[in-house]
C-alpha positions, 0 to 999 in steps of 0.5 A: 832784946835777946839778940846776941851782940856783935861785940860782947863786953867784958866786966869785972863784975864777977865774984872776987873780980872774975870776967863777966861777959855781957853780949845782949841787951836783957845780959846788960839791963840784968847786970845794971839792975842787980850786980851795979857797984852804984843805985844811981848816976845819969849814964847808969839811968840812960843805959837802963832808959835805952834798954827798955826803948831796945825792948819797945823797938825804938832803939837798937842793941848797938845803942843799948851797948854803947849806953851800958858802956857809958854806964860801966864807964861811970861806975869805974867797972874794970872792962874789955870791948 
């Protein structure tokens, strides 16, 4: 779960909108949990559901940064990936 991203992902999430760069699953479900503009949406809800399946082994990290895109997506985080 720890396991550097091939392709890290960029966010304005930072204070005053400054880069944030997610590059692992665990980075990803931090970020969702205690830096989300939003508490709830159904991509938000999958990525976190994809994270946690990363942690059992039942999904890889490429799934969980595709899901935690999808959710930065939702959430109309400013991004670069």
């Amino acid at each position: 779960m720890n396991k550097p991203w091939k392709n890290p992902v960029i966010l304005a999430l930072g204070e005053d909108g400054g880069d944030v760069t997610i590059d692992t699953t665990e980075a990803a479900s931090w970020a969702m949990i205690e830096d989300w503009p939003t508490e709830d949406g159904p991509a938000l809800d999958r990525a976190l559901l994809v994270c946690a399946a990363v942690q059992a082994g039942k999904k890889t990290d490429e799934d969980a940064r595709q899901a935690f895109i999808a959710a930065a997506v939702e959430a109309g985080i400013a991004m670069k990936k």
